[in-house]
C-alpha positions, 0 to 999 in steps of 0.5 A: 238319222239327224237332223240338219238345216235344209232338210232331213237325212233320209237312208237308202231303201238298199244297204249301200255298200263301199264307193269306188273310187274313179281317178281323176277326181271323178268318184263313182257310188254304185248301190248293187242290185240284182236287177238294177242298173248303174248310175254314173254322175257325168259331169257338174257344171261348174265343178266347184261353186260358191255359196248361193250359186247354180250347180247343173249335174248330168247324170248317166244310166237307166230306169230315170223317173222324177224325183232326184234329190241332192246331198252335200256331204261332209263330216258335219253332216249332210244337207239334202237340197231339193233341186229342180229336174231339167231334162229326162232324156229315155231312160238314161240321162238326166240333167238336175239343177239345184242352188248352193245352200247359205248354210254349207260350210266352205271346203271339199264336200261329197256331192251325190245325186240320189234317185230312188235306190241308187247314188252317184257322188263325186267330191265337189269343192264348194268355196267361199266368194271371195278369193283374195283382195289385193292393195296395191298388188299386196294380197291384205285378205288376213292382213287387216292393216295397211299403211299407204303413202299415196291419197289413192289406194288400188284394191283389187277382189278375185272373185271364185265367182263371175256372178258376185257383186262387189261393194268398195265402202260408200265409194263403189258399186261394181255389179256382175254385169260389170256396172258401176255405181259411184258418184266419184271421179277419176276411180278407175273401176271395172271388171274383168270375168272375176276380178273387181278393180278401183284403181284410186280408191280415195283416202284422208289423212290419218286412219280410213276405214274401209269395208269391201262386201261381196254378194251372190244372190242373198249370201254376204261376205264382209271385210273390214280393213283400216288403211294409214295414209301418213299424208307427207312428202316421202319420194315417190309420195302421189296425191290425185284429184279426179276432178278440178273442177270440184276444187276450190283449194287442193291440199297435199303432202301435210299442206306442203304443196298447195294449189289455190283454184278459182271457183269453177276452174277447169282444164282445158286442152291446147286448143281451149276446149274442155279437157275430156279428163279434169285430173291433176296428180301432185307427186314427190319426184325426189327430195333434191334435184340432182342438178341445182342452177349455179348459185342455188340450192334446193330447200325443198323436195322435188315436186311434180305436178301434172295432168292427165295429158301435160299439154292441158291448161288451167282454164284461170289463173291459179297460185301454187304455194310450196314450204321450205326449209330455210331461215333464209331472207325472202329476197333470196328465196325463189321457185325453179320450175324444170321440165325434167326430174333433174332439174336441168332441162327447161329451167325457169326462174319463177319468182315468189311471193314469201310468207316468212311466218308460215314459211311458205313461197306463193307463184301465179299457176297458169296456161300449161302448168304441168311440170317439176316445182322446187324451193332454192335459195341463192347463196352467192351473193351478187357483189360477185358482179365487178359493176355490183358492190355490196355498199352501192345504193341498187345493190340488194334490188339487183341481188333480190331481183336477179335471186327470183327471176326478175332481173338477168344480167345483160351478158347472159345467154338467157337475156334477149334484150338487145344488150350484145356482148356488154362487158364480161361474166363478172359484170350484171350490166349496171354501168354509166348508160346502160339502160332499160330496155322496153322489153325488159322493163315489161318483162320485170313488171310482170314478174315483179307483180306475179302476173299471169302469163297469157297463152300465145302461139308458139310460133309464127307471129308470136303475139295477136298484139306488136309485129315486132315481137315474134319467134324471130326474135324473142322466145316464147317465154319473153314474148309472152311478157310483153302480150300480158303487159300490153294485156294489163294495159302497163306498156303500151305501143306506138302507133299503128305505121304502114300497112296499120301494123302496131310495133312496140319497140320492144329493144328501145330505151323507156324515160322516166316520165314514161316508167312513171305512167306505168308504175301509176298504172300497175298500181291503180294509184290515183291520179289528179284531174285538176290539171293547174293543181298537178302543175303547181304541186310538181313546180314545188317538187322538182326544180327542173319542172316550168309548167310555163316552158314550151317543152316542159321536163315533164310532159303534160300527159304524164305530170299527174301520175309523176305527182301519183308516183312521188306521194306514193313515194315510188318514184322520187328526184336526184338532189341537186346541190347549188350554193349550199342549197339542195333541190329535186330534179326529176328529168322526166326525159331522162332513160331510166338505167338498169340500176333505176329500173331494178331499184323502182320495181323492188321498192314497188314489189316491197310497197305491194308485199310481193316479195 
């Protein structure tokens, strides 16, 4: 006889006598005894159990009374288990309930059910709580080191018990009847009969501690785990953010991407109701694209960023800011974006803002962001163009402008400006006459600036703004140019014609008094009210200007932001030298060229460190 820790071994009145063995794994003690009868154990429901969980046994014979006890049998010892008696049915079945004790070791026991002189016993399996936790499908229960290269991390804990409540760190709570407590977006968590599920389980780069305990009733079971996130840009690398608008600045792969959000941003869907799911996933789609745009090449990885559906928009306008690895001059610096992982399907120029010092390049992120982001630099120089040599004056605007997207020659299949077949492919279209277009002089100062582009139709009318810019005409990119210029009150069209229809002439040619209200504008520079005085300081600037004269060379409407234009020393005259002799014409009535045009909006991108 010994004692154990539920109870106290107490031996048969009768000599027991050897088990028989019943196949199949059902295994039968029968006590002799002249006068009494067989006890058979029928069936335990469930036939193995966790610790802390309910056993129902059935048993089969004669002669059944109260008082049925339960030991749980193993080489160690014996647990006696007072159980609770169901159902007596006659005298030959009887049904007994007891609770797996906290204090049984895990393993195969010898389960039996005695009632006075006889024994029924059967080999039962009793088996811890959990059955295996996987990372990432990777099965971790005796590896408690795990390195991961994405921010989120999948776990999923097989339970050998339905009834278990599983504990994943301070992030979440799933309960047996499948309830989740958690106060965090976007985890993906849930149950399915025995097995416990996050989906994206959050990390912080570096070492992350992580604990997963699974209970039933009052019996624990712990597992400690660290997991390395290396937080770089490695192929195939994700970073996921459940919930934007709990973002002011998102942060991934070592700040080698970064998405600055204006506080309270959100996502909204195509139709600007709120987006039911707020996610954005930022991945490493490749190291290099496989296609580069002729010119270029990739100083940076491939990066994809998305929303849950890729039709959702950012509710404002946001920056993407990317590292690159160049030593490259800023000018030749840009982002593509690509609709494709290859990078040469939906093609974009995006321009950008360089920080040489951190080496990193800033574009505006708006409307319909989701798409594949890299860094290129242009190694082909544009004195390759027959109308663009190396030593001429608007040679490193155009090269600087036509490198970030501001700027297309004329002859390019992606330029809509209503130039035709000028010249050839080896010409950018900066010869005697060839002037700028409104639409492209729009399109130039909204880049140039890193605007945000407006949302418009995708087709029909095109803009809410000028009946002549439509679908029929400019595609949707372009027209969307011209709708954020008009929006910022940079360009503005004529007035209202026939039927009150306002056109913007978007293939007319712009003057030079006309640029210069636009550049005052787009830079808020102060304008002089004093009318007398405005006149007078221009009389002494140009000498083609007579304040005097019925059609003077500089209109009335537009002298102040002339003058503005000149002190800011963006816009300035053509020397005319007469007997020796040099003065300043401005020709304010004058088209402004393509080659003025890409001088003046890199000087002013210069001037305002967008470049």
């Amino acid at each position: 006889m010994h004692q154990t820790t539920a109870g106290t071994y107490r031996k048969n009145r009768l000599a027991r006598v050897p088990i028989m063995v019943l196949v199949l794994g059902l295994m039968l003690a029968i006590v002799p005894g002249a006068a009494l009868a067989a006890v058979s154990l029928s069936s335990i429901t469930p036939n193995s159990a966790t610790l802390g969980q309910t056993v129902e046994v059935t048993l089969t014979g004669t002669e059944f009374a109260s008082g049925m006890t339960a030991k749980i049998n193993k080489t160690t010892g014996e647990l006696i288990v007072n159980g609770t008696e169901l159902s007596v049915t006659g005298t030959t079945s009887a049904v007994f309930r007891f609770v797996i004790p906290s204090g049984a070791a895990t393993g195969t026991h010898r389960l039996t059910v005695v009632k006075d002189t006889y024994e029924a016993s059967q080999d039962f399996a009793i088996s811890s709580i959990v059955k295996s936790i996987k990372f990432n499908n990777v099965n971790v229960l005796t590896s408690p080191q795990y390195t991961n290269s994405n921010n989120t991390l999948e776990i999923v804990v097989e339970t050998n018990n339905s009834s278990a409540e599983v504990k994943f760190g301070s992030v979440c709570t799933i309960k047996a009847d499948g309830t989740i407590l958690t106060n965090q977006a976007g985890l993906g968590a849930g149950k399915s009969g025995s097995v416990y599920t996050v989906e994206r389980y959050p990390l912080k780069p570096g070492k992350n501690s992580i604990t997963i305990t699974a209970s039933v009733g009052s019996r624990n079971e712990t597992f400690k785990f660290t997991v390395t996130y290396p937080d770089v840009p490695a192929t195939g690398a994700e970073y996921y953010v459940g919930d934007v608008s709990g973002q002011s600045k998102i942060e991934a792969f070592g700040k080698n991407v970064v998405v600055d959000l204006e506080k309270g941003n959100y996502l909204s869907d195509a139709d600007g109701f709120l987006a039911t799911d707020q996610s954005m996933l930022i991945s490493v789609s490749s190291m290099t694209p496989a296609y580069k745009p002729a010119g270029f090449t990739a100083v940076s990885p491939v990066f994809q960023i998305t929303a849950d559906n890729s039709l959702n928009l950012i509710g404002k306008p946001g920056k993407l800011t990317l590292k690159y690895t160049s030593l490259g001059a800023p000018d030749n610096l840009t982002v593509y974006r690509a609709s494709t992982a290859a990078f040469n399907t939906g093609l974009k120029n995006m321009g950008g803002q360089v920080n040489q010092k951190a080496g990193t390049i800033t574009i505006p992120l708006d409307g319909a962001f989701s798409g594949f982001y890299a860094v290129f630099i242009s190694y082909v120089g544009a004195e390759t163009y027959s109308d663009l040599p190396s030593h001429g004056w608007y040679y490193h605007s155009v090269s600087a402008l036509r490198a970030k997207g501001v700027m297309e020659p004329t002859n390019s299949v992606t330029n809509p400006w209503a130039y035709g077949s000028v010249g050839d492919a080896s010409t950018f279209g900066l010869g005697t006459g060839m002037n700028v277009r409104r639409g492209e002089f729009a399109f130039m100062m909204v880049r140039g600036l890193g605007l945000t582009f407006v949302e418009i139709p995708d087709a029909g009318g095109g803009t809410t703004i000028f009946s002549d810019v439509n679908s029929s005409v400019l595609t949707k990119y372009y027209r969307q140019s011209i709708e954020t210029a008009a929006r910022h009150g940079l360009i503005r069209g004529y007035p209202p014609g026939a039927g009150g229809l306002v056109n913007f002439g978007w293939d007319e040619n712009l003057n030079r008094q006309q640029v210069a209200v636009i550049i005052a504008r787009a830079g808020g520079l102060p304008l002089d009210q004093d009318e007398g005085r405005v006149k007078a300081a221009l009389a002494k600037l140009y000498s083609d200007y007579d304040p005097g004269a019925v059609d003077p060379s500089i209109s009335t409407w537009a002298a102040a932001s002339v003058l503005a234009c000149n002190k800011a020393k963006l816009m300035g005259g053509s020397p005319v030298t007469v007997d020796g002799k040099t003065t300043y014409e401005f020709n304010g009535k004058d088209h402004l060229t393509r080659a003025e045009a890409a001088s003046l909006v890199h000087r002013y991108m210069l001037a305002k460190k967008l470049i």
